[in-house]
N, CA, C and O of each residue as an XYZ file, in Angstrom:
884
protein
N     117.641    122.809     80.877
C     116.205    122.540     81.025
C     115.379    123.743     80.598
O     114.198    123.760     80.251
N     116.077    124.550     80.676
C     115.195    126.043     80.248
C     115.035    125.885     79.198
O     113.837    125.964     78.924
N     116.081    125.545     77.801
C     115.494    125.067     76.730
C     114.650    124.455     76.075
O     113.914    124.611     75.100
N     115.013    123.457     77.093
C     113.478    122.575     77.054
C     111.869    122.834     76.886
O     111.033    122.280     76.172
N     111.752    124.199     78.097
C     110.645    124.328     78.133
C     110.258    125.516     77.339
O     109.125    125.928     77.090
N     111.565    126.053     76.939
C     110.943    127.526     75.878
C     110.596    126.911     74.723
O     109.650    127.317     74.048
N     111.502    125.630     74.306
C     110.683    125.126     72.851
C     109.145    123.967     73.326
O     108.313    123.943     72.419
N     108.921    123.446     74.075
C     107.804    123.197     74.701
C     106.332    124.120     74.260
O     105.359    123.890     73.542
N     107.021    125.854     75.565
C     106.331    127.059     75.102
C     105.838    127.225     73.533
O     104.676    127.256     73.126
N     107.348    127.345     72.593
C     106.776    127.385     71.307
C     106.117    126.947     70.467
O     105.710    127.486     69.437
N     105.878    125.333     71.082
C     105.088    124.151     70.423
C     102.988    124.835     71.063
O     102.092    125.314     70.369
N     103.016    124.609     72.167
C     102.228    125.299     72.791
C     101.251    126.268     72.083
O     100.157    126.108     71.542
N     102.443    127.840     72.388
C     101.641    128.550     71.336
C     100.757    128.973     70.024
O     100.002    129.859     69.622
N     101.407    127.651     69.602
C     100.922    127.608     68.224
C      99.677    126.719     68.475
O      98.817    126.658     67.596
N      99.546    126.055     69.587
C      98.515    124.896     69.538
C      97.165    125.573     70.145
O      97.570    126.404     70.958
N      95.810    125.589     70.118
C      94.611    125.620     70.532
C      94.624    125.236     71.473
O      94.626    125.878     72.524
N      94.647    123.234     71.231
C      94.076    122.623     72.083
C      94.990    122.004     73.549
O      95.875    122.804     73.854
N      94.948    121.057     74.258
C      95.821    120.291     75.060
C      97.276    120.968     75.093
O      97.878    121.322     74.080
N      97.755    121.095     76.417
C      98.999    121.489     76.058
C      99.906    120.081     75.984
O      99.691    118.891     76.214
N     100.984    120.848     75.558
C     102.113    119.555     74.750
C     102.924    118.995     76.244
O     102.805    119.951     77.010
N     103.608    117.988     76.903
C     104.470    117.542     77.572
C     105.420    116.821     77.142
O     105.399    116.242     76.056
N     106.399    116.787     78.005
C     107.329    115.525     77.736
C     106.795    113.991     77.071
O     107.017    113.345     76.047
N     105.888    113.834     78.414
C     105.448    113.132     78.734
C     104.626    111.931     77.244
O     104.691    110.768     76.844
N     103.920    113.234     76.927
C     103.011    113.115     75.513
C     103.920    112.874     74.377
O     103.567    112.493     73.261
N     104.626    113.024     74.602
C     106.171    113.353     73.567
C     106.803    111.630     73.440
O     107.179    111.237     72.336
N     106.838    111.127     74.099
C     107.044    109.873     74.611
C     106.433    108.480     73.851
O     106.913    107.363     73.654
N     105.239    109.062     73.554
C     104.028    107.899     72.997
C     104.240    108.006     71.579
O     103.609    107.137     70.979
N     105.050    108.929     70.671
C     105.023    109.242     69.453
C     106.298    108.737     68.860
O     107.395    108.661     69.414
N     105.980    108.418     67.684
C     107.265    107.945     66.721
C     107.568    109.542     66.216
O     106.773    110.428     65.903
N     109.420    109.530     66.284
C     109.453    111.028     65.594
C     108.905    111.499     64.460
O     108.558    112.680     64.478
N     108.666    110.597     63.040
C     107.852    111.422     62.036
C     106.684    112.181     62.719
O     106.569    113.398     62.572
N     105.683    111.338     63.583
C     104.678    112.195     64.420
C     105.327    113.709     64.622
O     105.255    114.754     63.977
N     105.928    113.345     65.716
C     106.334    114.552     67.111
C     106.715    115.670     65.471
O     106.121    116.746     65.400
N     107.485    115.355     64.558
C     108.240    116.138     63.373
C     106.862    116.420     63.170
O     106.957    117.364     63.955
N     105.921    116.453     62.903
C     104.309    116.486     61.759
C     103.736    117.492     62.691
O     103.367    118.567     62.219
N     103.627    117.269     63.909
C     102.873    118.188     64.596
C     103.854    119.438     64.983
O     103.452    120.590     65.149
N     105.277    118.986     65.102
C     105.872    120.593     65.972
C     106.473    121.689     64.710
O     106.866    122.849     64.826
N     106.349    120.659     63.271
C     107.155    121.587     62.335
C     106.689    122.826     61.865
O     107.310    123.500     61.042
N     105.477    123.188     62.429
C     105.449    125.213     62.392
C     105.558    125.585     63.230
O     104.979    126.662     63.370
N     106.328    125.069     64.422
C     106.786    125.438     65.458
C     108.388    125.419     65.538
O     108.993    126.348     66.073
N     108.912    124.533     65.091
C     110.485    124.249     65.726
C     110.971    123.911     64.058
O     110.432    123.593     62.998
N     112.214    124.177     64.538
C     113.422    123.603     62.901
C     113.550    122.177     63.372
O     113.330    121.807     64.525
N     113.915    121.437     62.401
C     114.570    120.070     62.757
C     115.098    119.475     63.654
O     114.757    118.424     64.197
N     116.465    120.528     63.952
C     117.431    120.308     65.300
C     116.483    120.207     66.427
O     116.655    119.254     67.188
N     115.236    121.257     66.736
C     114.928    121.437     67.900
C     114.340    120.313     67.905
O     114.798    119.501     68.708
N     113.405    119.958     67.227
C     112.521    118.934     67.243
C     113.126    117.820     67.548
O     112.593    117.094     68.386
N     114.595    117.361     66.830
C     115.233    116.672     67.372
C     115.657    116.177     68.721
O     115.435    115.122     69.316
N     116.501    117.520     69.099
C     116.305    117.683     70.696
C     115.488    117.865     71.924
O     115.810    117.691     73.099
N     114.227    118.299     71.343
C     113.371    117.642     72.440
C     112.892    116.580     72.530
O     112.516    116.294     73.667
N     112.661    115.435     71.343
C     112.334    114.269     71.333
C     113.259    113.747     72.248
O     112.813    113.441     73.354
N     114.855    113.523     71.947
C     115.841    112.978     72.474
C     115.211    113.416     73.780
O     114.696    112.522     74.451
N     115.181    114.432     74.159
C     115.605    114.930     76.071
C     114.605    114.340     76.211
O     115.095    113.579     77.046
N     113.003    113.799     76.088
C     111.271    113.585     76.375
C     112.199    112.254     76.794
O     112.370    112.063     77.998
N     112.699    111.488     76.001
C     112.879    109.433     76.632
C     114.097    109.577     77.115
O     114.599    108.455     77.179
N     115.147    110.738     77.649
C     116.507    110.775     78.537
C     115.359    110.512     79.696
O     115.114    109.472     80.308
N     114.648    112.012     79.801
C     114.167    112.254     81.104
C     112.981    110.776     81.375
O     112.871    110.315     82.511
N     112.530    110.439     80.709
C     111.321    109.011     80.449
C     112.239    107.792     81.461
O     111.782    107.222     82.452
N     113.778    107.594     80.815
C     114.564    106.560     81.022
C     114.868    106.883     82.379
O     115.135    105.957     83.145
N     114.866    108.366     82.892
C     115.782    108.488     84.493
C     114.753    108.154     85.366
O     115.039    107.407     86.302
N     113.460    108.609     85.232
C     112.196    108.273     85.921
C     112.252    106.555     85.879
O     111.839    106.137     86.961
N     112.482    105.887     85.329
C     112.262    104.662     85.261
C     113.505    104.028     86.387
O     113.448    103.138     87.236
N     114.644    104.971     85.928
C     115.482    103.873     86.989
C     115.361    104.519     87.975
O     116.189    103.912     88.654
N     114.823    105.623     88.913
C     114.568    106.224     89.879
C     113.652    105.186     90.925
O     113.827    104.804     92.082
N     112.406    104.902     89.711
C     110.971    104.088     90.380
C     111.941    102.908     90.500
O     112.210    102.972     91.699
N     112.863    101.531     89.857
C     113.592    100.880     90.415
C     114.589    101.253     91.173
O     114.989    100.191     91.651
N     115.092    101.905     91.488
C     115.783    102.064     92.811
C     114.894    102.070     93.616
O     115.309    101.354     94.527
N     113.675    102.515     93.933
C     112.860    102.929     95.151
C     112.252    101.322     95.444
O     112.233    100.594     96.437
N     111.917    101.230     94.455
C     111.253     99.769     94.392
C     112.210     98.517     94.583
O     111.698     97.407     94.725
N     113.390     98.649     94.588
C     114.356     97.709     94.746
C     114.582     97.757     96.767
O     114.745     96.882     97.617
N     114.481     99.116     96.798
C     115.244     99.505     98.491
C     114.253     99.020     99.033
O     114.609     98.400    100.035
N     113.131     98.986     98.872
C     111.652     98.826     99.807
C     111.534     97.517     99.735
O     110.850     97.267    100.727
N     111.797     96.339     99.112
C     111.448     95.134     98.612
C     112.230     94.756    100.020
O     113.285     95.378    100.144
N     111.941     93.936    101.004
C     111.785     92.947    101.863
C     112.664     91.635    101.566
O     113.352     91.014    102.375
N     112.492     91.407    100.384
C     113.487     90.199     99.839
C     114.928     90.515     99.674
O     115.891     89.801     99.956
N     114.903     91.974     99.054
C     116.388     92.317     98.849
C     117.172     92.936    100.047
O     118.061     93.766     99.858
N     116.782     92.466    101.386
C     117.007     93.327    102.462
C     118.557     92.756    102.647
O     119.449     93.591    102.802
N     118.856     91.477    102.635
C     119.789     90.649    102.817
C     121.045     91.258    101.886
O     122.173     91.120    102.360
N     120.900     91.975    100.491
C     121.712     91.869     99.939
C     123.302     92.607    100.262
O     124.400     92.463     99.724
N     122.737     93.584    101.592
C     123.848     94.099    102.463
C     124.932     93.022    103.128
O     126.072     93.418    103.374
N     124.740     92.345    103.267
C     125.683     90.914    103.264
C     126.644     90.807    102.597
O     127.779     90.750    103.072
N     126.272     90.742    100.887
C     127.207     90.280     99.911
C     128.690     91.215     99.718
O     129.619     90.886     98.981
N     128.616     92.875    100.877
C     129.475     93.392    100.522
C     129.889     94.191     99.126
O     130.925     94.466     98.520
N     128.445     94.402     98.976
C     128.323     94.929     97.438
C     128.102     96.955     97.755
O     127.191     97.618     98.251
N     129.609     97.353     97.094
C     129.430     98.661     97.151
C     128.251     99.698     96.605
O     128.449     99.993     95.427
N     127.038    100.338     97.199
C     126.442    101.160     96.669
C     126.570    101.902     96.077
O     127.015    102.933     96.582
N     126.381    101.890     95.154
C     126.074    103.573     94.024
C     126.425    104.887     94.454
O     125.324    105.075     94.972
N     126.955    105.824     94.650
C     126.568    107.150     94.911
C     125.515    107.981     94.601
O     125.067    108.922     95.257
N     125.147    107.523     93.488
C     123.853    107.785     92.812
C     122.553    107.329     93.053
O     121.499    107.791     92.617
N     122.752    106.294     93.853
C     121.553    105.613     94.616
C     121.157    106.596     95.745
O     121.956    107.317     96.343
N     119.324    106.512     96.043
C     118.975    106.897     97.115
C     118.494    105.666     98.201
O     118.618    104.464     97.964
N     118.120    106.045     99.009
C     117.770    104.951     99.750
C     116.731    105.166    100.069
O     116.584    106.229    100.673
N     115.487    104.294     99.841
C     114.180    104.531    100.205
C     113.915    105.371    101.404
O     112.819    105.883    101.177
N     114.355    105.791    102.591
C     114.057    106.415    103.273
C     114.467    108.033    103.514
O     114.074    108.978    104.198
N     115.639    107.708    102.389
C     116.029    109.635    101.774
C     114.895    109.865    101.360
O     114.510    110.845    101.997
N     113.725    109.386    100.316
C     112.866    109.553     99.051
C     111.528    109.754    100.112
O     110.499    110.127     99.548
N     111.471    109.600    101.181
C     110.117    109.163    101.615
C     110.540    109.296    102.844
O     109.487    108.903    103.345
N     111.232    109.532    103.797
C     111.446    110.183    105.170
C     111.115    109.290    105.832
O     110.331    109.639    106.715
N     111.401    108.044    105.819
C     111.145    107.406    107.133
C     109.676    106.537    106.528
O     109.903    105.328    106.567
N     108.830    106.721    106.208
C     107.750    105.628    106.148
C     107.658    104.425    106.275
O     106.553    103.905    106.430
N     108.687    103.772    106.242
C     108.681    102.616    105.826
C     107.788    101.767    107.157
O     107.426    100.590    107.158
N     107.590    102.824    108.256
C     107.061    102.060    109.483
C     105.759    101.656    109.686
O     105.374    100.878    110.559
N     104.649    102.587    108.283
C     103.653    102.535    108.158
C     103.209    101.471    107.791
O     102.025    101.169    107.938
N     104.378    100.462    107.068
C     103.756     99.296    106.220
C     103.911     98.270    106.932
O     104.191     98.341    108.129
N     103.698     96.832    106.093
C     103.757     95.520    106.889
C     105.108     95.337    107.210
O     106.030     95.976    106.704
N     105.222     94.431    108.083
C     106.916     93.910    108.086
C     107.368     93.180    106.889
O     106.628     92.704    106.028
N     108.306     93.150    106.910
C     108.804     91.902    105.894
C     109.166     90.944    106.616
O     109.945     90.953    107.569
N     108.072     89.339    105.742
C     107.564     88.669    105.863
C     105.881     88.509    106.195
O     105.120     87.543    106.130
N     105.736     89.596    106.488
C     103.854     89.567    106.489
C     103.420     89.123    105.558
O     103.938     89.176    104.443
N     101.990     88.402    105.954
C     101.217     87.662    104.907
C     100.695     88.567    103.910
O     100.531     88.331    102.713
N     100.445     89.662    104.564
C      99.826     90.889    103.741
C     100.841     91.643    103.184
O     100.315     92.675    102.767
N     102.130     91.654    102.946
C     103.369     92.097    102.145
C     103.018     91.896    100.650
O     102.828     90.758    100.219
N     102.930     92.988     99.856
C     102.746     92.526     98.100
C     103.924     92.090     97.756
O     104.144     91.953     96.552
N     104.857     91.801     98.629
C     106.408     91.056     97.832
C     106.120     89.715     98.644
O     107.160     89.143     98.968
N     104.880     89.047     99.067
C     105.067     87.738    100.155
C     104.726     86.733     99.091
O     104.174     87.069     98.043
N     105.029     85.620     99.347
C     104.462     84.643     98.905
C     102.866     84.381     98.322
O     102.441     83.927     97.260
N     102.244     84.869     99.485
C     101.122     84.575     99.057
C     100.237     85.591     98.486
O      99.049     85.326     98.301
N     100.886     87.097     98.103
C     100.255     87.599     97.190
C     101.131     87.047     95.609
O     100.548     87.270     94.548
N     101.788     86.714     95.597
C     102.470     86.276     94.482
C     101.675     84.970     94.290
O     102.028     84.740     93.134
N     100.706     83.773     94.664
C     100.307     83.193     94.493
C      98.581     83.723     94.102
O      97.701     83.243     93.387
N      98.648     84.609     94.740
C      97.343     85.183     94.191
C      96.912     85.555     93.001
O      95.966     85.206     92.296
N      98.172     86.687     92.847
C      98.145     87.377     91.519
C      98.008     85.538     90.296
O      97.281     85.336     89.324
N      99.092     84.543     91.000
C      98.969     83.866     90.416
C      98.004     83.303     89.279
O      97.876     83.243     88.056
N      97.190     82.790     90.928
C      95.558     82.258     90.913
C      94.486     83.149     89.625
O      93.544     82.837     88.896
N      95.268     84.331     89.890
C      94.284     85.344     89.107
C      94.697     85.206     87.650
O      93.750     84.875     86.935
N      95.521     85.322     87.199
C      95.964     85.013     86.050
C      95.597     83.821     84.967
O      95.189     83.829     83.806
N      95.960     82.744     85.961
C      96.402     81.457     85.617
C      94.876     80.485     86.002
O      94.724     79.279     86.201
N      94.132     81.372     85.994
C      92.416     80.441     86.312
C      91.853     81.165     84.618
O      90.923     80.435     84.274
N      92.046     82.127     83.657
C      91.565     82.186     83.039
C      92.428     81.747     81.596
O      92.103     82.351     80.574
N      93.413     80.807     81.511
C      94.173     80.277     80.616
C      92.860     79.072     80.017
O      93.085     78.659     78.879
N      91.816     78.626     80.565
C      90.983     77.707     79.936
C      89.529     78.575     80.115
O      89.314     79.478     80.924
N      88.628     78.027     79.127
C      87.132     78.403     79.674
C      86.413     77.584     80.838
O      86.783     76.421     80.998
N      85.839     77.880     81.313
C      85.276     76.971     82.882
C      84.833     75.756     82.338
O      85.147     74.814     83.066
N      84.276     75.458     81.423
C      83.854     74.333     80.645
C      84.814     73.396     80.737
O      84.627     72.253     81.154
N      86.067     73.943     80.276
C      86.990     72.928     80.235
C      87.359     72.180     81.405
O      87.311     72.681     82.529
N      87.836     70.650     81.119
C      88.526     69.708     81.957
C      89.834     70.406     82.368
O      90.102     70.248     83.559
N      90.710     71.139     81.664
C      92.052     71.924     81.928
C      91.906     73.233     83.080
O      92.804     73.601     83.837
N      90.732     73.726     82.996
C      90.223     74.949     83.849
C      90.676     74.726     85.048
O      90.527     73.592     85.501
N      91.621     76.178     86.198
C      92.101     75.464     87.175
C      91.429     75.197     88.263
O      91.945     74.643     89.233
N      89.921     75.651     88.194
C      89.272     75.081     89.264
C      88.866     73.406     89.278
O      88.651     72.825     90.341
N      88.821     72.981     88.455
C      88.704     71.649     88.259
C      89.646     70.876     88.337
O      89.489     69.790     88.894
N      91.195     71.349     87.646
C      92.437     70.477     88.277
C      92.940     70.703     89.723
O      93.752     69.925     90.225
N      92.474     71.725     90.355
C      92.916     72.044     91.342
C      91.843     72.912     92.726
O      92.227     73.750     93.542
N      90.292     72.246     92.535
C      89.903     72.915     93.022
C      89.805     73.546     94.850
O      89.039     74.258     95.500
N      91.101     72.761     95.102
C      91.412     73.846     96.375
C      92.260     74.729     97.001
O      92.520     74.939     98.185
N      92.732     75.322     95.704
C      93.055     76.210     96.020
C      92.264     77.971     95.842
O      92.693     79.119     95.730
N      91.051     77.368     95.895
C      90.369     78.737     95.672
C      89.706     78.699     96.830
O      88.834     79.566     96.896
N      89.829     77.821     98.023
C      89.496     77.382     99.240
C      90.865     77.417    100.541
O      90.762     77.167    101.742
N      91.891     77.755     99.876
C      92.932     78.207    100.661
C      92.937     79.377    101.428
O      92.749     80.505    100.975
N      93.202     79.032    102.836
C      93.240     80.491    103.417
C      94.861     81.001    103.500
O      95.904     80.415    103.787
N      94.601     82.108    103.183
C      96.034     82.918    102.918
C      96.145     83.844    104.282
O      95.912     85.029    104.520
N      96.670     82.589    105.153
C      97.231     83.457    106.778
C      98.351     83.113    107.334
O      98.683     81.931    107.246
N      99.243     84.099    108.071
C     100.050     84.162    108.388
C     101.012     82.617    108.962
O     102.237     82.503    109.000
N     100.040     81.653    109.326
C     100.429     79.902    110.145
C     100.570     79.286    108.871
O     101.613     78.666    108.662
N      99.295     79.379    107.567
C      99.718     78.757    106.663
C     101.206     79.484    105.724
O     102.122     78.956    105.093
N     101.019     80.229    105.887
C     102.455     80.853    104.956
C     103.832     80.180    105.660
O     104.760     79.618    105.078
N     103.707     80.357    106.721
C     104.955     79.972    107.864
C     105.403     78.908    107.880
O     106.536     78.484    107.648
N     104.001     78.196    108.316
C     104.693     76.325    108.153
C     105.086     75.741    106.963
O     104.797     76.132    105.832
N     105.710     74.856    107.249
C     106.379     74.460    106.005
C     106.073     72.652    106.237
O     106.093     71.861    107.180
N     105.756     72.608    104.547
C     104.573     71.647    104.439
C     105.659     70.441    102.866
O     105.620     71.136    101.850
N     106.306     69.309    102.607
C     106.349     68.995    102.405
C     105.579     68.377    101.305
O     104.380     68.308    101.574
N     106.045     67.704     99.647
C     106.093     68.121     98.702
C     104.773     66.505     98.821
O     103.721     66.591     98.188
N     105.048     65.313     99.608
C     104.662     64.575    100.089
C     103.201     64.613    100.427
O     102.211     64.073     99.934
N     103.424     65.540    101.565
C     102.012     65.326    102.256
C     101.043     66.326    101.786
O      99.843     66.307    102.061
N     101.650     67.210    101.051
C     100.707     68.230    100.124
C     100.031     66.985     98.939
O      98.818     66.946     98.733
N     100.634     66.390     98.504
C     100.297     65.132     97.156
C      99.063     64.249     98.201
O      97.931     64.240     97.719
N      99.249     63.497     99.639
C      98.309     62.832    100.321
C      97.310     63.563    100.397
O      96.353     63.055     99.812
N      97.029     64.821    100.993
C      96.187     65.400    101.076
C      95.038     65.908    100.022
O      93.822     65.809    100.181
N      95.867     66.587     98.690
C      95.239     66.901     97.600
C      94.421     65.649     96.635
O      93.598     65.824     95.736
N      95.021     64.231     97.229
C      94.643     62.956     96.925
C      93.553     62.640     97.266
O      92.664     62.358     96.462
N      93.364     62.624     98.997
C      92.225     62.793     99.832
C      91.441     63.349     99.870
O      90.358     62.836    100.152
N      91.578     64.997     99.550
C      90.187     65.387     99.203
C      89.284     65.028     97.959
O      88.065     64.914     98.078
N      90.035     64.833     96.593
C      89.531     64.278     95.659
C      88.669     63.030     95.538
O      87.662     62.873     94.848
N      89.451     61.931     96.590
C      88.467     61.056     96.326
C      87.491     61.397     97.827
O      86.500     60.667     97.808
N      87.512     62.078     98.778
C      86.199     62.044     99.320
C      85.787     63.458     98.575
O      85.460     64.231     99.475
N      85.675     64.088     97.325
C      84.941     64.741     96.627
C      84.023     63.263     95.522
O      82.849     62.896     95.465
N      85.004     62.908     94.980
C      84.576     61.684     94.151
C      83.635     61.357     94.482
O      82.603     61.735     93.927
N      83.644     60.220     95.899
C      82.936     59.209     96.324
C      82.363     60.176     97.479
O      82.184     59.493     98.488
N      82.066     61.317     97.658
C      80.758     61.820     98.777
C      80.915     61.256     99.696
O      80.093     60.359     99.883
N      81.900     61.420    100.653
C      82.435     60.713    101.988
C      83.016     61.702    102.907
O      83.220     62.904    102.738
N      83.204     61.050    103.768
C      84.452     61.803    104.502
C      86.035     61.109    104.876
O      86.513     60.479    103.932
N      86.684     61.148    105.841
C      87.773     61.010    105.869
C      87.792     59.102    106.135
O      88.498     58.359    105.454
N      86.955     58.664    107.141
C      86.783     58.020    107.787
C      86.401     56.610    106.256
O      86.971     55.573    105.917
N      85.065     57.429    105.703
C      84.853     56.303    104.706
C      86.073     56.215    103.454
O      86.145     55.208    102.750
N      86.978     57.346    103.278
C      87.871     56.777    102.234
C      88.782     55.695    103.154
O      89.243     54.744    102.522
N      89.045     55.757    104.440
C      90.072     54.443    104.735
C      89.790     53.397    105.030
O      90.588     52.485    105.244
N      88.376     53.330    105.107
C      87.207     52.428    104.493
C      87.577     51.287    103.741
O      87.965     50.120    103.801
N      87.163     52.495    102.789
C      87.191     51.893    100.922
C      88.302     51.476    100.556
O      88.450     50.719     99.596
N      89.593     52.088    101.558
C      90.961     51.510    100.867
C      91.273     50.587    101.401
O      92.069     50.001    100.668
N      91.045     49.783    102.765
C      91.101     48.815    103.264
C      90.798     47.296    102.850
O      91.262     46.236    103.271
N      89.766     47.612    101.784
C      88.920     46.699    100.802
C      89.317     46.788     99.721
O      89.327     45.732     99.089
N      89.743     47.859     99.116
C      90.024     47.843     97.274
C      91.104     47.151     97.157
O      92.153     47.474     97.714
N      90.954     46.009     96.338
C      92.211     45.439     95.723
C      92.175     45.272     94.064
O      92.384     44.198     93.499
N      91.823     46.729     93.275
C      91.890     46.547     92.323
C      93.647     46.927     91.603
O      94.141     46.653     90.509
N      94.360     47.882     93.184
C      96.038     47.852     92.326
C      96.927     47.561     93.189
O      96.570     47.408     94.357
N      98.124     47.432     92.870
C      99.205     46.353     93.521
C      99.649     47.223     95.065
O     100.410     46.687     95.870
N      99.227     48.198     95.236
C      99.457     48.927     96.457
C      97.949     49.227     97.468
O      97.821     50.179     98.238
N      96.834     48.062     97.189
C      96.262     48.286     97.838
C      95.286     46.436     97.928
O      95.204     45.689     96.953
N      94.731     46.142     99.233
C      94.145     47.441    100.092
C      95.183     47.793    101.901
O      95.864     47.383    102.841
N      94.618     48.672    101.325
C      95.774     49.654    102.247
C      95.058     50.371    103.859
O      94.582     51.505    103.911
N      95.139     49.355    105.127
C      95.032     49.326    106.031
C      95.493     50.297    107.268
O      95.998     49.738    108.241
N      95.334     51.849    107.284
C      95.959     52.786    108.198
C      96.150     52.076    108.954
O      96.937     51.386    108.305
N      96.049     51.235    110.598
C      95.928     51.144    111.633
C      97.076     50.178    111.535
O      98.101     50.413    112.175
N      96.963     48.943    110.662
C      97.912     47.956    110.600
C      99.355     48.373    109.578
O     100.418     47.766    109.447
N      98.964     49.403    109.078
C     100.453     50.245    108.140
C     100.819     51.094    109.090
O     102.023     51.301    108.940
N     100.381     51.724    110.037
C     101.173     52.562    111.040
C     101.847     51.302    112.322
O     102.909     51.571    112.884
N     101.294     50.330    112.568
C     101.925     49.411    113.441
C     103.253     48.769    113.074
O     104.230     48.600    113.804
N     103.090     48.438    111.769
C     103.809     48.139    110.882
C     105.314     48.822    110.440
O     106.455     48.366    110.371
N     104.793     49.960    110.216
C     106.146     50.959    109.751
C     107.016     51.354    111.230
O     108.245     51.400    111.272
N     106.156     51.611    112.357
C     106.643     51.585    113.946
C     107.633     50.433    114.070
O     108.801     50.725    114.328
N     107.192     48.779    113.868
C     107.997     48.015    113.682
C     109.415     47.650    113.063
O     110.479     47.180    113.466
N     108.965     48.033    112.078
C     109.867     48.067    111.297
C     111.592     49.544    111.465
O     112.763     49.544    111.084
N     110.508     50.707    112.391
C     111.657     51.437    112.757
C     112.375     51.345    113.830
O     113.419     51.958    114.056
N     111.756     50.467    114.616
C     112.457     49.461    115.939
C     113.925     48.866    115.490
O     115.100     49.164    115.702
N     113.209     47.860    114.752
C     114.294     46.936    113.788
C     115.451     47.818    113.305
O     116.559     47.282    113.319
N     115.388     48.774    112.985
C     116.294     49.279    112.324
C     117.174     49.949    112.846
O     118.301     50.088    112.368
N     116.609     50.651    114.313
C     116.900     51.335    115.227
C     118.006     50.340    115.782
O     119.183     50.672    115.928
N     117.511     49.115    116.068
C     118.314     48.046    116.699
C     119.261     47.567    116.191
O     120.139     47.055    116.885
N     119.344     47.609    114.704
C     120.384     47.091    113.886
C     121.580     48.082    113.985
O     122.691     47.629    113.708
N     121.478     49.288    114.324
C     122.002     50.335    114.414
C     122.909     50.343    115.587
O     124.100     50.646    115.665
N     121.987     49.903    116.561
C     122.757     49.979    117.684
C     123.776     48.456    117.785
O     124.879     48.490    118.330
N     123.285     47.354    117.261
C     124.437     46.709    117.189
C     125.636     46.800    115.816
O     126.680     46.148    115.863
């Protein structure tokens, strides 16, 4: 490493402005890094510090994934699989002494590895794939989820693929038709413009009760 930084030094000296880094070293195609250090360094050197600038670039990178792998909440489980560690691995709490107590738990709503910041980032992304104008825009195919509250009961419960489809149904048409809950079962009680309606809550819940009697009974004989 001392080498490193005496030809660094020599690049340096010769320069006025900004000093030179690894770092800076990194962003350049070698003809560059060659153009600027060659009244400074011979070939070889120039060579070799380019090489060492993306060794040391590449170890920093798998350093920040290891740290970022140990801290992740999701991968907590993977001590299970019986999978021998690295020697070379640290463990987030060698790197950082213990902190880990400062943060959320894993599973918190407020966890950047939870669900529902991963739906956020989502939201954020994936709302500017159309212009607002558009029919495709996701506030318009989907406008409630920008009305979702992101808390700890909704993250938890677990909500079926079903009654998420009834619901997102329901609000649409009492958005449609300027109603509330009461006048869409109304309106469906009366519409017989398709082969699944009109569709009677009070007498379809008596109904399906019945019918799980029957079945119950068939069972038992």
């Amino acid at each position: 490493m001392n080498t490193i930084n005496e030809l660094l030094n020599k690049i340096n000296k010769e320069k006025s402005g900004d000093t030179l880094s690894l770092a800076d070293i990194i962003s350049m195609s070698f003809s560059e890094f060659r153009h600027r250090s060659s009244e400074a360094l011979t070939w070889r050197e120039t060579n070799l510090l380019y090489k060492q600038a993306h060794h040391e670039s590449k170890q920093s990178k798998l350093a920040e994934l290891r740290i970022l792998s140990r801290a992740n909440p999701q991968l907590a489980n993977t001590t299970n699989l019986d999978i021998s560690p690295s020697s070379q691995n640290s463990s987030y709490n060698n790197w950082f002494y213990g902190r880990a107590h400062r943060f959320v738990k894993p599973g918190s709503v407020a966890s950047m590895f939870s669900p529902a910041a991963y739906l956020t980032e989502l939201y954020r992304e994936s709302k500017n794939l159309h212009p607002e104008t558009s029919q495709y825009h996701l506030n318009k195919r989907r406008p409630d989820i920008a009305a979702l509250a992101l808390t700890q009961d909704n993250m938890d419960e677990e909500l079926s693929t079903l009654s998420l489809s009834n619901e997102l149904l329901l609000h649409n048409i009492q958005t449609l038709e300027k109603t509330d809950y009461n006048g869409v079962m109304k309106m469906l009680s009366t519409y017989r413009q398709t082969g699944l309606t009109p569709y009677h809550l009070p007498y379809e819940s008596a109904r399906q009760a019945i019918l799980l009697q029957d079945h119950i009974q068939d069972l038992k004989q």
